[in-house]
N, CA and C of each residue as an Amber inpcrd file, in Angstrom:
protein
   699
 114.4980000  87.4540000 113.8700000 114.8570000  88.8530000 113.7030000
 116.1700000  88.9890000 112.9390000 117.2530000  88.2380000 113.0120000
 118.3410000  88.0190000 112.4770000 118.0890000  87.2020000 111.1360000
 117.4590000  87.3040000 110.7530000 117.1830000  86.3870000 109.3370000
 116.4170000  87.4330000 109.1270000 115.5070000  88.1660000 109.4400000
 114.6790000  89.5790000 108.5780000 115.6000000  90.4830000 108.3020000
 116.6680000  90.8490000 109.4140000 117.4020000  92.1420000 109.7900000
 118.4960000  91.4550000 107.8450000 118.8250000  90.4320000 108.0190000
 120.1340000  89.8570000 106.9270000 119.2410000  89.7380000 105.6410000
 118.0270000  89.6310000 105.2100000 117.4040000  89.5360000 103.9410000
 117.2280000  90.9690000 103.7720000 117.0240000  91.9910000 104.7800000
 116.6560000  93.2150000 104.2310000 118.1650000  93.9310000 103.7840000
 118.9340000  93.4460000 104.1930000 120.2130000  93.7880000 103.7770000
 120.7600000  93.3610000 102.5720000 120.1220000  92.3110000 101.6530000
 120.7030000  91.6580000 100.7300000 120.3720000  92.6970000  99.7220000
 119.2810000  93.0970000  99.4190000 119.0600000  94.5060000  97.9110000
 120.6560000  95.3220000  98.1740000 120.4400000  95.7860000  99.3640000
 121.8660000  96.9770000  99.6320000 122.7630000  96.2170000  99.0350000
 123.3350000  95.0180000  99.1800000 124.7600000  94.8600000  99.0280000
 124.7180000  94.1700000  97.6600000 123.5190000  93.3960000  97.2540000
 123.3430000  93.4070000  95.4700000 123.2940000  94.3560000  94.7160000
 122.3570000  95.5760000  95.2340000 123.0810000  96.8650000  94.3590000
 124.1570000  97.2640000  94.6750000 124.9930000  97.3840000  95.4910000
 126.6590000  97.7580000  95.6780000 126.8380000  97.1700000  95.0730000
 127.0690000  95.5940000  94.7180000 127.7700000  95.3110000  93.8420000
 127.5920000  95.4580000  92.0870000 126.4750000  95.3190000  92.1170000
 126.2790000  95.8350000  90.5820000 126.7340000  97.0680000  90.1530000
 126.5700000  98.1940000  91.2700000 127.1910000  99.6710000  90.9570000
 128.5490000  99.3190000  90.8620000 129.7530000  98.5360000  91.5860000
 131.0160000  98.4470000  91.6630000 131.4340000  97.7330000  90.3610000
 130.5620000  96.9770000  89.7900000 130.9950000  96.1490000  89.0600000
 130.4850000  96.6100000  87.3750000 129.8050000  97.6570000  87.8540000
 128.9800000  98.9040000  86.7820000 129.8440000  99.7770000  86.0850000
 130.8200000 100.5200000  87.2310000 130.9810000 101.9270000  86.9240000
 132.6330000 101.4420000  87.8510000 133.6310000 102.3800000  87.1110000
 134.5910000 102.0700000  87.8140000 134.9620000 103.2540000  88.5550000
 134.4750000 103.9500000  88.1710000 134.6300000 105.4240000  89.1400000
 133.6240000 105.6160000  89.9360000 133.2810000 106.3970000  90.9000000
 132.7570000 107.1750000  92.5090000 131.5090000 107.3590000  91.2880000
 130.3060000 106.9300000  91.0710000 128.8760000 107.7720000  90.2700000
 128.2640000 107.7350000  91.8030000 127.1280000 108.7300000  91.0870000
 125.9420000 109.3040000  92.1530000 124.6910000 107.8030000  91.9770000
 124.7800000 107.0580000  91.6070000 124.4080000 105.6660000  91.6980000
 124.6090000 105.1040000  92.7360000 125.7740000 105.1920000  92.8420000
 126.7300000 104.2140000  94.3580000 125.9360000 104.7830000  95.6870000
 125.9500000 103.8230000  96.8000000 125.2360000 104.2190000  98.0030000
 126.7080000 104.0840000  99.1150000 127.3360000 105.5620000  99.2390000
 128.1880000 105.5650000  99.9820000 128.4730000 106.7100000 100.4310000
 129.2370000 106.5830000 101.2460000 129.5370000 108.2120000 101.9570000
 130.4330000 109.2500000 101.0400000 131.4270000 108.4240000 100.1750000
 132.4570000 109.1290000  98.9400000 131.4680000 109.4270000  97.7820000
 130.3510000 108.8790000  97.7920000 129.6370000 108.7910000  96.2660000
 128.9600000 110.5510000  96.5600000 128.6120000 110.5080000  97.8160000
 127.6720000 111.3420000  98.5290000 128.8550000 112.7020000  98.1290000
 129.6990000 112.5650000  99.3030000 130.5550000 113.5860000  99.1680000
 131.5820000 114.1790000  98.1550000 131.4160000 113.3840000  96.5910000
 132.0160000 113.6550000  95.4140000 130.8170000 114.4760000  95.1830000
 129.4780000 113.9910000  94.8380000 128.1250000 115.1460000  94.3560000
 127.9870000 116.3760000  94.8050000 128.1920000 116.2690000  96.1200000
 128.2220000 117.6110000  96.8040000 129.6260000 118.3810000  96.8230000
 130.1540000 118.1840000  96.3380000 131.8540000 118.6850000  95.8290000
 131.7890000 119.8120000  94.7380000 130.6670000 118.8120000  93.8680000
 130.1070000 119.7560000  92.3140000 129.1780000 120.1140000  92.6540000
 128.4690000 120.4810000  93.3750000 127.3390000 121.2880000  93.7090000
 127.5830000 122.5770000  94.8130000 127.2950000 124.0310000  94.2110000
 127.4630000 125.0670000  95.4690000 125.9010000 124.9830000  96.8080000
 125.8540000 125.7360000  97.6800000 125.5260000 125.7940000  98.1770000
 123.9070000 126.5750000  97.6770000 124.3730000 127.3200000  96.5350000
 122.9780000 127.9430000  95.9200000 122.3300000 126.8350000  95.4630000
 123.0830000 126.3660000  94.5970000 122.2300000 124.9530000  93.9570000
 121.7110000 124.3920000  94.5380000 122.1560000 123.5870000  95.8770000
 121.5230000 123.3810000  96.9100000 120.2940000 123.5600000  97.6840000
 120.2660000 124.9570000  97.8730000 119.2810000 125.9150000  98.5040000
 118.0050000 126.5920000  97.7000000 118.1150000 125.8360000  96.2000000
 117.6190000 126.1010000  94.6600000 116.3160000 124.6210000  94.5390000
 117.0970000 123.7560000  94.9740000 116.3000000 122.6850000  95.0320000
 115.7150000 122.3320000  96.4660000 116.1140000 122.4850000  97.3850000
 115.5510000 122.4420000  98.9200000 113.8470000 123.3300000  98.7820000
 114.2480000 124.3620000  98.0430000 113.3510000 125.7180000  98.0260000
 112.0960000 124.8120000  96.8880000 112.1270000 124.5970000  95.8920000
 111.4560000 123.8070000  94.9930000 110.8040000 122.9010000  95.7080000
 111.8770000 122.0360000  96.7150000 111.3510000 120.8590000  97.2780000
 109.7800000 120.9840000  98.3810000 109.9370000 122.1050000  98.8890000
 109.4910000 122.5810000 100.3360000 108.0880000 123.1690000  99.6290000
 108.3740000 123.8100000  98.3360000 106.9940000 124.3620000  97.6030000
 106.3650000 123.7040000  97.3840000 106.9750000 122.4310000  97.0410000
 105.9010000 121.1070000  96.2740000 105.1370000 120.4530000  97.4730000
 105.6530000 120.3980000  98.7240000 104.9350000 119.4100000  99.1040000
 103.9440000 120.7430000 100.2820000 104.4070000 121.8230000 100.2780000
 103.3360000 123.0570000 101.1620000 102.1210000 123.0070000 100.3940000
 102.4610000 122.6400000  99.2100000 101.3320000 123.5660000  98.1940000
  99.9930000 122.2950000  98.5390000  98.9330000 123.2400000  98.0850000
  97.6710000 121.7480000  98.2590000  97.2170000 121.1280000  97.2060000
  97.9770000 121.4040000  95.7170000  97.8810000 121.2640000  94.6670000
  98.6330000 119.8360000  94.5270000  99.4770000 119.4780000  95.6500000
 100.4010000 118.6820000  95.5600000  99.2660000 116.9750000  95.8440000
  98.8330000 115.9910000  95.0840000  98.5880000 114.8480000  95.5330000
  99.0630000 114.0220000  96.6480000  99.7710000 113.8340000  96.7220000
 101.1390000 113.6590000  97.9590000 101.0700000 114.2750000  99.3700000
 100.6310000 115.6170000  99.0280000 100.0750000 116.3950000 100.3680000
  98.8850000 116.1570000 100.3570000  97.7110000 116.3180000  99.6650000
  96.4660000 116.1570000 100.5930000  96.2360000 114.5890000 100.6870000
  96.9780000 113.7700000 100.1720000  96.9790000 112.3630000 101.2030000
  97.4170000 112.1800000 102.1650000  98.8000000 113.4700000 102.5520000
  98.7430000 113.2800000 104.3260000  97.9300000 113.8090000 104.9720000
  96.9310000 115.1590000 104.1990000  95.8090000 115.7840000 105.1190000
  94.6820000 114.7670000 105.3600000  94.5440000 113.9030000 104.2680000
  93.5790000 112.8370000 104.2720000  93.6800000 111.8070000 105.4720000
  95.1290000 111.6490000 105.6470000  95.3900000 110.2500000 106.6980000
  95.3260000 111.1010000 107.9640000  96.1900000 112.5470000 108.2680000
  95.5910000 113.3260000 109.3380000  94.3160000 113.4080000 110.0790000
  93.2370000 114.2380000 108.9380000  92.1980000 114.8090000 109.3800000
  91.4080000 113.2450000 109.3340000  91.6260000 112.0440000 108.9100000
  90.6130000 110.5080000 108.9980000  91.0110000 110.1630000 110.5060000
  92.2010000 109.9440000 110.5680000  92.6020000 109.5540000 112.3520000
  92.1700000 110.1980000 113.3900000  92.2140000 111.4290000 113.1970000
  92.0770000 112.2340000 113.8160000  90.3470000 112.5830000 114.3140000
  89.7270000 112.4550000 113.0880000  87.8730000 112.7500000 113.0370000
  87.9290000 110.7900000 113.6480000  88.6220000 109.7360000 113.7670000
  88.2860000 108.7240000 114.3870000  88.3560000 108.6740000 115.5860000
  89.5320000 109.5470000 115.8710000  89.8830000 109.1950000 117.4690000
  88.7730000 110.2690000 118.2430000  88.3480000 111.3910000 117.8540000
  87.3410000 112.1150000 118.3550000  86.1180000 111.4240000 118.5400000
  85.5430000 110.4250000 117.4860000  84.5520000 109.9060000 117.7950000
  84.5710000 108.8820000 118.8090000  85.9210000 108.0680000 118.4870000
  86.0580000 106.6890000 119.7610000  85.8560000 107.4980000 120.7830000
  86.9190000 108.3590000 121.2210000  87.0410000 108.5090000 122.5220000
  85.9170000 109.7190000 122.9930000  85.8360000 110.8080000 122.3650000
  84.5230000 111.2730000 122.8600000  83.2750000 111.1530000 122.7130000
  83.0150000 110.3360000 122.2450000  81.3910000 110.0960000 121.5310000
  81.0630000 108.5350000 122.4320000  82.0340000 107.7940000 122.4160000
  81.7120000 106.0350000 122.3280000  82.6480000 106.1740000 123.7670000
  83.5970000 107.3370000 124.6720000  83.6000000 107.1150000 125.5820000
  84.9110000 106.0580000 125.7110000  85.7440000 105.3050000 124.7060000
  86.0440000 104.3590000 124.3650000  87.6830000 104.8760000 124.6550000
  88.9490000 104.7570000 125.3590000  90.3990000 104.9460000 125.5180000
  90.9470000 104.0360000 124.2350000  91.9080000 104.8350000 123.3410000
  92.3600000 104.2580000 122.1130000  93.9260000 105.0820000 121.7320000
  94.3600000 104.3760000 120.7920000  95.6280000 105.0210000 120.5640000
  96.0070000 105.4530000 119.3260000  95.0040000 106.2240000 118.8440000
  95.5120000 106.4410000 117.2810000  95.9700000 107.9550000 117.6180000
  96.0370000 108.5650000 118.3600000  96.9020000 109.7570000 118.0710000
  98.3970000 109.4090000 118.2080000  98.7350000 108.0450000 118.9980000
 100.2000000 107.6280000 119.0370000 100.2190000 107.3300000 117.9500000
  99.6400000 106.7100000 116.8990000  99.6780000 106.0790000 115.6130000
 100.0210000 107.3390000 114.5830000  99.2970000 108.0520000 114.5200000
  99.6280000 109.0850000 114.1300000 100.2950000 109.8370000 114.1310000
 100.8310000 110.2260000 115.3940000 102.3560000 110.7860000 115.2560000
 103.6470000 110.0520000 114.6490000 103.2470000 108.9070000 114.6120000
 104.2660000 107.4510000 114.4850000 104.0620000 108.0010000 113.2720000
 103.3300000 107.8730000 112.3100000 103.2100000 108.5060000 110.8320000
 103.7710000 109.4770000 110.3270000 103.0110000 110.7070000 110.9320000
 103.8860000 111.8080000 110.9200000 105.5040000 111.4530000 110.9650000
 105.8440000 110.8830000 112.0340000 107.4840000 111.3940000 112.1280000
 108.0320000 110.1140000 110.8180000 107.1040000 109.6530000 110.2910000
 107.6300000 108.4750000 109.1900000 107.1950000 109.5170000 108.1330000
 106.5360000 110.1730000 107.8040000 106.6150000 110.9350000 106.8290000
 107.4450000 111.8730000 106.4860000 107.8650000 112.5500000 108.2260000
 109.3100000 113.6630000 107.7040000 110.7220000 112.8180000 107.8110000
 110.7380000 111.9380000 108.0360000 112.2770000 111.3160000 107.8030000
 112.1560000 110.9390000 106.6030000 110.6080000 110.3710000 105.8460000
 110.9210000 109.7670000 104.2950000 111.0230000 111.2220000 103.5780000
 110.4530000 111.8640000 104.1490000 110.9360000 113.2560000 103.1650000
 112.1140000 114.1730000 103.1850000 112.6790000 114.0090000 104.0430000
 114.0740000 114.4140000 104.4920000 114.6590000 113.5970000 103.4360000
 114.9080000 112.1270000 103.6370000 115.6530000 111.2730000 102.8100000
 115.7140000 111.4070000 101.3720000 113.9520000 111.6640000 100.6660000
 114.0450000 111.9420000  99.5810000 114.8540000 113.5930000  99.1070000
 114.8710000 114.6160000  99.9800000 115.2630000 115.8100000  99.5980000
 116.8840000 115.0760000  99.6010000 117.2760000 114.4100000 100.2650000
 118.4010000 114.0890000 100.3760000 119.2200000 113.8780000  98.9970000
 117.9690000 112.5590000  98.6620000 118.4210000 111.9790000  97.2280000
 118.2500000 112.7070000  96.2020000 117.6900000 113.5460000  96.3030000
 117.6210000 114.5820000  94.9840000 119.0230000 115.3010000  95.3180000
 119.7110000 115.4170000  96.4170000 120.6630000 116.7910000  96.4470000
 122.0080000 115.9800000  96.2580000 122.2310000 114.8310000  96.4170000
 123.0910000 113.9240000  96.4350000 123.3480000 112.6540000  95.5380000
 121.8390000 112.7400000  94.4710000 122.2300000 111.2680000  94.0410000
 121.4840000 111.7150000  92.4450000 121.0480000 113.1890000  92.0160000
 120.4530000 113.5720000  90.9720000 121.2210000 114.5480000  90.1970000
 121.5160000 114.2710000  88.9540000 121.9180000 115.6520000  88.2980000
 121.0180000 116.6060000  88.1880000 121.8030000 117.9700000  88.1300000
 121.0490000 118.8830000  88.3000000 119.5770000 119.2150000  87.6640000
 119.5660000 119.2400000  86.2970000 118.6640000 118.6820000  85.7720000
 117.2240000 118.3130000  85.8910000 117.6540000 117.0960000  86.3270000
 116.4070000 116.4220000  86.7450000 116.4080000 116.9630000  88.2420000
 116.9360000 117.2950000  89.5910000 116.7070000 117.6940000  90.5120000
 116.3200000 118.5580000  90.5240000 116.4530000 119.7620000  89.7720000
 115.7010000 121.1320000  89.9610000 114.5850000 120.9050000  89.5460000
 113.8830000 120.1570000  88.3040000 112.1250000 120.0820000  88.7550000
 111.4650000 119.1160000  89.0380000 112.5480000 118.2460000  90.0870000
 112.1320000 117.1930000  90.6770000 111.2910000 116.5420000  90.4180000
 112.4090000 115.4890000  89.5710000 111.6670000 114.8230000  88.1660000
 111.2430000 113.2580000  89.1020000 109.9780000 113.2370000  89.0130000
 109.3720000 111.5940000  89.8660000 109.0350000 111.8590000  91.2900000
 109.0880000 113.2260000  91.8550000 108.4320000 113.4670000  93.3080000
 107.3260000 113.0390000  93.0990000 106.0510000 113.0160000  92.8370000
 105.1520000 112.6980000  93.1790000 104.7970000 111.1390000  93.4060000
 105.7390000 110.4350000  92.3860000 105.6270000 109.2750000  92.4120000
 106.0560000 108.6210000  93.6410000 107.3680000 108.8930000  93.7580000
 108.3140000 108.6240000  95.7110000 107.4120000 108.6200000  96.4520000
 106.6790000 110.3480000  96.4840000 105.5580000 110.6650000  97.9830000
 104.7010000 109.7000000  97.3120000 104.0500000 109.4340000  96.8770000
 102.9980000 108.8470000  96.6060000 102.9490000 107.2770000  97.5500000
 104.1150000 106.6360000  97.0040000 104.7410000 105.0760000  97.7030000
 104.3380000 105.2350000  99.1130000 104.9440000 106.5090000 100.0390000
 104.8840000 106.5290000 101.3010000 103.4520000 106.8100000 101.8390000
 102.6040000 107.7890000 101.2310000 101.6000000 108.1850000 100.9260000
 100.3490000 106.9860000 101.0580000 100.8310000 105.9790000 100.6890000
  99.9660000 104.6040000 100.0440000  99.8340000 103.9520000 101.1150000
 101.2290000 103.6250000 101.2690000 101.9200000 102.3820000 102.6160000
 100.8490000 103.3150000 104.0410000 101.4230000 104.1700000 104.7690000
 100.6750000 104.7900000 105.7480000  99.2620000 105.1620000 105.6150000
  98.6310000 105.1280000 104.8640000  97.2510000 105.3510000 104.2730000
  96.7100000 103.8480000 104.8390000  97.5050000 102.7440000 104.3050000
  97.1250000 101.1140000 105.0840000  97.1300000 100.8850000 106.2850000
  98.0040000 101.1910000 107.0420000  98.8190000 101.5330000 108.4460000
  97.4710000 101.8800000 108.9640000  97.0970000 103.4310000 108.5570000
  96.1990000 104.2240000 109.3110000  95.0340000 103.6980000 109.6790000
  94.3370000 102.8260000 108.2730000  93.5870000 102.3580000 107.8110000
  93.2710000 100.9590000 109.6000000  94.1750000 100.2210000 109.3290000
  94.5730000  99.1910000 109.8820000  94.5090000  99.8300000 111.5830000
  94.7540000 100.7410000 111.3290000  95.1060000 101.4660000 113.4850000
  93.5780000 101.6540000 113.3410000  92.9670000 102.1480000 112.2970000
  91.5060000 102.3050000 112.8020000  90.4970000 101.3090000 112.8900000
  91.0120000 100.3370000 112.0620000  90.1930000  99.4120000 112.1480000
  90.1540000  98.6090000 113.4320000  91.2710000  98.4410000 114.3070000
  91.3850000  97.8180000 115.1880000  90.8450000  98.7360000 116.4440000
  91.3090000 100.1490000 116.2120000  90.4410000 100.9490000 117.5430000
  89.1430000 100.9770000 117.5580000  88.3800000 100.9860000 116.0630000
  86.8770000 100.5120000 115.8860000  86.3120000  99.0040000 116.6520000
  87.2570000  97.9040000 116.8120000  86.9170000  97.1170000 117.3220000
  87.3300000  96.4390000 118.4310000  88.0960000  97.5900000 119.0310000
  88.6180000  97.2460000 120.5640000  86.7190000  98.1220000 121.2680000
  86.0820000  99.1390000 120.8510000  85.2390000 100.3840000 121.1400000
  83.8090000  99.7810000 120.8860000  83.6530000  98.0050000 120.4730000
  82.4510000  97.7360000 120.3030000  81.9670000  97.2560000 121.5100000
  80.7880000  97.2680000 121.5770000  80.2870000  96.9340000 122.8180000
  80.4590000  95.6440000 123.3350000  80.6350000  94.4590000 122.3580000
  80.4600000  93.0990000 122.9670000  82.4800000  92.7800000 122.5370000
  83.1920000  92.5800000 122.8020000  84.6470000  92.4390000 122.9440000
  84.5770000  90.9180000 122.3120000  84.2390000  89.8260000 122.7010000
  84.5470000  88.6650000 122.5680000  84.1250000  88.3980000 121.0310000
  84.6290000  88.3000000 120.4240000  84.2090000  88.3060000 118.4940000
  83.0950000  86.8520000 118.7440000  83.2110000  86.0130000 119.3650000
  82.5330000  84.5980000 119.6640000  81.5410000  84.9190000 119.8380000
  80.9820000  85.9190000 120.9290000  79.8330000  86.1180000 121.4570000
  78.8470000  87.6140000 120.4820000  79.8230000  87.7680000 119.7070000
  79.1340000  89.0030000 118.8150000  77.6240000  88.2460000 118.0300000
  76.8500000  89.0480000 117.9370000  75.6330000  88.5040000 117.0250000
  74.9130000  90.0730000 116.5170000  73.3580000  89.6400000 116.3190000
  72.2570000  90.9290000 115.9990000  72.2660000  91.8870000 117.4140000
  72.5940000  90.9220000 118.6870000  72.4230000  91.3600000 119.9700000
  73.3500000  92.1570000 120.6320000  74.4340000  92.5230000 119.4390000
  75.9730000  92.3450000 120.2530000  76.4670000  93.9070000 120.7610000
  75.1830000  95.1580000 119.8980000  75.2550000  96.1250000 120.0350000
  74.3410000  97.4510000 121.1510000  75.2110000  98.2320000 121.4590000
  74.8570000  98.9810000 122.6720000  73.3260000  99.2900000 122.6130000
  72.8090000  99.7160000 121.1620000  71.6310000 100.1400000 120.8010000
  71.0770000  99.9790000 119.4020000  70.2520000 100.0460000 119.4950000
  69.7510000  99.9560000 117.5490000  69.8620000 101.0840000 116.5990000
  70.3930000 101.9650000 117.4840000  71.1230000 103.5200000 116.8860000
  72.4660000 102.9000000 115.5830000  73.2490000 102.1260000 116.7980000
  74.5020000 101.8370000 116.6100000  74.5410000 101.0140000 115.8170000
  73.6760000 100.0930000 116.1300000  74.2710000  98.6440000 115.1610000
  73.1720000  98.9590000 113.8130000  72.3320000 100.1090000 113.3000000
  72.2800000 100.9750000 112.4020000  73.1010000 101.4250000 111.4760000
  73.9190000 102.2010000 112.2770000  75.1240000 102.8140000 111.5810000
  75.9700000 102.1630000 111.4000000  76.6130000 101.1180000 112.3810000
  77.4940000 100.1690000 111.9870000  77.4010000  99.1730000 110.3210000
  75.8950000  98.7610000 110.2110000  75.5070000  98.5310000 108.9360000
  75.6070000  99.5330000 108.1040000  75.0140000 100.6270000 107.7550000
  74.9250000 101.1960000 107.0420000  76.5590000 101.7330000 106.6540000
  77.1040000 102.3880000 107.0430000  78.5180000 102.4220000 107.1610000
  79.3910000 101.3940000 106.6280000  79.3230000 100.0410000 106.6380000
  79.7080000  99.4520000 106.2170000  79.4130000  99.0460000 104.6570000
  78.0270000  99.0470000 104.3550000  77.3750000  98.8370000 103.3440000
  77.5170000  99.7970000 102.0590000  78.1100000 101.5650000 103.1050000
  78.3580000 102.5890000 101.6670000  79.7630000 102.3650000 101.5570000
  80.5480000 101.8010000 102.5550000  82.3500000 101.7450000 102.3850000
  81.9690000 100.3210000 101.3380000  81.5790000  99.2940000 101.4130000
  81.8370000  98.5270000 100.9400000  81.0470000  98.7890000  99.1160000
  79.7920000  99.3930000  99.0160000  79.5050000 100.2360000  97.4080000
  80.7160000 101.1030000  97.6060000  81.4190000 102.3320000  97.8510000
  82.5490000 103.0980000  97.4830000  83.5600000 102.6420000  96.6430000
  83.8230000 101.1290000  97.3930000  85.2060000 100.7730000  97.3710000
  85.0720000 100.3910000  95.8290000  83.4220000  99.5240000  95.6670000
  83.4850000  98.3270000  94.5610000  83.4080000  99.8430000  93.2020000
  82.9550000 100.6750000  93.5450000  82.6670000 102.0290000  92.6040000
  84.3070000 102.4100000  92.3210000  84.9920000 102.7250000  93.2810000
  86.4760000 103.1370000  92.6500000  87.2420000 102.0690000  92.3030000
  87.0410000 100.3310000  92.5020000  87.6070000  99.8240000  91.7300000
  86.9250000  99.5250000  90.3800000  85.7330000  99.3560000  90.1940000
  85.2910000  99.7910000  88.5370000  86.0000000 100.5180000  88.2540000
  85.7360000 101.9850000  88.4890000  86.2150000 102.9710000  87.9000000
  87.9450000 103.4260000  87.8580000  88.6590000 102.2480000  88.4420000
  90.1550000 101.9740000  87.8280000  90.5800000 101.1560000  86.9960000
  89.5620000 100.2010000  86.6900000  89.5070000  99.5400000  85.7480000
  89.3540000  99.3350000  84.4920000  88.0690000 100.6240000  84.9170000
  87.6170000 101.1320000  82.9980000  88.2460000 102.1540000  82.6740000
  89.2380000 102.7930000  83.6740000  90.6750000 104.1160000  83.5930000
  91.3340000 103.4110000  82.6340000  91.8210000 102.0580000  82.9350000
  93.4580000 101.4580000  82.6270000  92.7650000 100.8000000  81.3870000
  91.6100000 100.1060000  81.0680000  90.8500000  99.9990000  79.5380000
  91.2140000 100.8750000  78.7230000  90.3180000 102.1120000  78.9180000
  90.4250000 103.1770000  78.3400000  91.5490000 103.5510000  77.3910000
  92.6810000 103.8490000  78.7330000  94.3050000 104.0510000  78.0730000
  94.7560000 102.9970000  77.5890000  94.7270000 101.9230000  77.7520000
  95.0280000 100.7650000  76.8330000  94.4580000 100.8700000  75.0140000
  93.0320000 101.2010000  75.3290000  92.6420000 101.1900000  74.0210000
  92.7140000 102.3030000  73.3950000  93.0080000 103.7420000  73.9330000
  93.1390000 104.9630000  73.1690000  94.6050000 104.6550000  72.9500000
  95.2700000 104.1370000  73.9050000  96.9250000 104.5810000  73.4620000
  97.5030000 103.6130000  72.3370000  96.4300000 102.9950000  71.8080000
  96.8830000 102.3750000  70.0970000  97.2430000 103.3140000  69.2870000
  96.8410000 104.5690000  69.4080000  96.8250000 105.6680000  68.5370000
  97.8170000 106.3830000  68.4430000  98.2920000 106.4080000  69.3090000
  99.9010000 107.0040000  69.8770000 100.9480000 106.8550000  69.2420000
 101.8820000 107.7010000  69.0400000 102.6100000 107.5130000  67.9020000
 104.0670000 106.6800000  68.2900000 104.0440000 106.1550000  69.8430000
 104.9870000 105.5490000  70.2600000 104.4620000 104.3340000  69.5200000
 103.0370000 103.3990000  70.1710000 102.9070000 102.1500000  69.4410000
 102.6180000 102.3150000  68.0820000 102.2420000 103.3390000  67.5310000
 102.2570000 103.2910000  66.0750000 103.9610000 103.1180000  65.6790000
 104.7620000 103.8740000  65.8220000 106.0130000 103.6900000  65.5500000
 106.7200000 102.0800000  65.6200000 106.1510000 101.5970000  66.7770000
 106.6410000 100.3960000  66.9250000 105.7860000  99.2370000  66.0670000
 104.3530000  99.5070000  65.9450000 103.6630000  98.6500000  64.9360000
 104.8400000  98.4380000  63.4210000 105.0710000 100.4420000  62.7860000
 105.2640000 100.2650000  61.6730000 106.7450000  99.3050000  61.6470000
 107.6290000  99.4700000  62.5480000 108.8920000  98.9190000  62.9840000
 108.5870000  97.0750000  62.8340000 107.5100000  96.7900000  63.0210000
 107.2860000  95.4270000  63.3050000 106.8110000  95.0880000  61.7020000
 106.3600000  95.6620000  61.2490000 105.5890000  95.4770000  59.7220000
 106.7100000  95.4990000  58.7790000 107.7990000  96.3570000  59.3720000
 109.3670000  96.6290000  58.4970000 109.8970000  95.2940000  58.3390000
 110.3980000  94.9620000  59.4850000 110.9940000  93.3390000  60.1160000
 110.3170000  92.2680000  59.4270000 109.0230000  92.6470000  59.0250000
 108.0360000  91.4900000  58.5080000 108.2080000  91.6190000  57.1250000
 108.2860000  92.4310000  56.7440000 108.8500000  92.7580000  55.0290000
 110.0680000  92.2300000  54.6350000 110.9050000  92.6010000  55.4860000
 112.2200000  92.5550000  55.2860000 112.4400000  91.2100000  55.5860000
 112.0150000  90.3920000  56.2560000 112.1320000  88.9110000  56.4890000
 111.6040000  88.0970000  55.3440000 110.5950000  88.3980000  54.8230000
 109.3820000  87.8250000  53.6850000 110.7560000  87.9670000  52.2770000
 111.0200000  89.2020000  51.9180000 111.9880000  89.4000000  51.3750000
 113.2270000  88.8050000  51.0360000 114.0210000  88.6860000  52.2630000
 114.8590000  87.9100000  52.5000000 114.6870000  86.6460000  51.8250000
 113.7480000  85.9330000  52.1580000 113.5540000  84.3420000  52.3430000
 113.0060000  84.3250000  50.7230000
């Protein structure tokens, strides 16, 4: 625990030092209580209450990606633990899991409103430039979590407990060990369907974005260098 607790500490004090050894003055870079309280020095209280207000719209709204992946990890735990425990009869703990989430979702979002009010020029904080990307991270991570609490309450709730003694026989009824197949068989086509279809996404943009006038710019930049070298010599 003392060797996890001291490696998770090493990023913090490698970026302190790079910021100290960066910038010789107090920037909104630095992770400190003066860095904090110089930003908020130059900032009024409207400004403040300008971006809080922005902040609170983005993630209410259902337009927001970020939000309906917490309705997603909500309303999935939630439609699980109804079935374990009232359907299958089965005592489980994903509503503790879930709140555990929840309250990990409003402290990471607290923190991020934080860092926008304390560590962003104005600028970029008023249209909270990369929110979706932040929520998204947390969004991802607890989506696994959830994933993971259900998978294990699914298999504390099977009929035969001992994984050794599981077989064709191992289920309550032929209802069940039905659905248990089948269920498994459309999660497992779903999954292989949305990873195709991220695959031939990131193709796609690979091969349209030749066209783009960023790598075109940089092609002609490379063809320059190649002239100008040929030249040279």
């Amino acid at each position: 625990m003392v060797l996890t607790m001291g490696l998770s500490y090493l990023p913090f004090f490698w970026w302190n030092q790079h910021v100290h050894n960066t910038f010789r003055v107090v920037t909104k870079h630095q992770i400190s209580a003066q860095a904090y309280q110089s930003q908020l020095n130059h900032e009024s209280s409207t400004v403040m209450g300008e971006i809080s207000h922005h902040f609170l719209h983005q993630i209410l709204t259902l337009n927001s990606l970020s939000t309906r992946g917490v309705l997603l990890i909500n309303v999935g735990v939630i439609v699980a633990w109804v079935i374990i425990r009232l359907f299958l009869h089965k005592r489980n703990s994903l509503l503790k899991v879930l709140l555990a989430i929840d309250l990990s979702f409003i402290v990471y979002y607290v923190s991020v409103l934080a860092m926008y009010l304390v560590s962003m020029p104005y600028k970029e904080a008023i249209h909270l430039d990369g929110l979706e990307r932040y929520l998204s991270s947390m969004v991802v991570l607890n989506l696994f979590l959830a994933a993971l609490a259900v998978a294990v309450a699914m298999d504390k709730a099977m009929y035969v407990q001992e994984i050794k003694k599981r077989g064709v026989r191992s289920f309550s009824s032929l209802i069940t060990k039905n659905i248990y197949q089948f269920t498994t068989l459309a999660l497992m086509i779903f999954s292989t369907i949305l990873m195709i279809s991220e695959i031939d996404g990131v193709e796609y943009n690979n091969a349209h974005s030749q066209e783009e006038l960023p790598v075109q710019l940089q092609k002609l930049q490379s063809k320059r260098r190649s002239i100008t070298t040929k030249g040279f010599c």
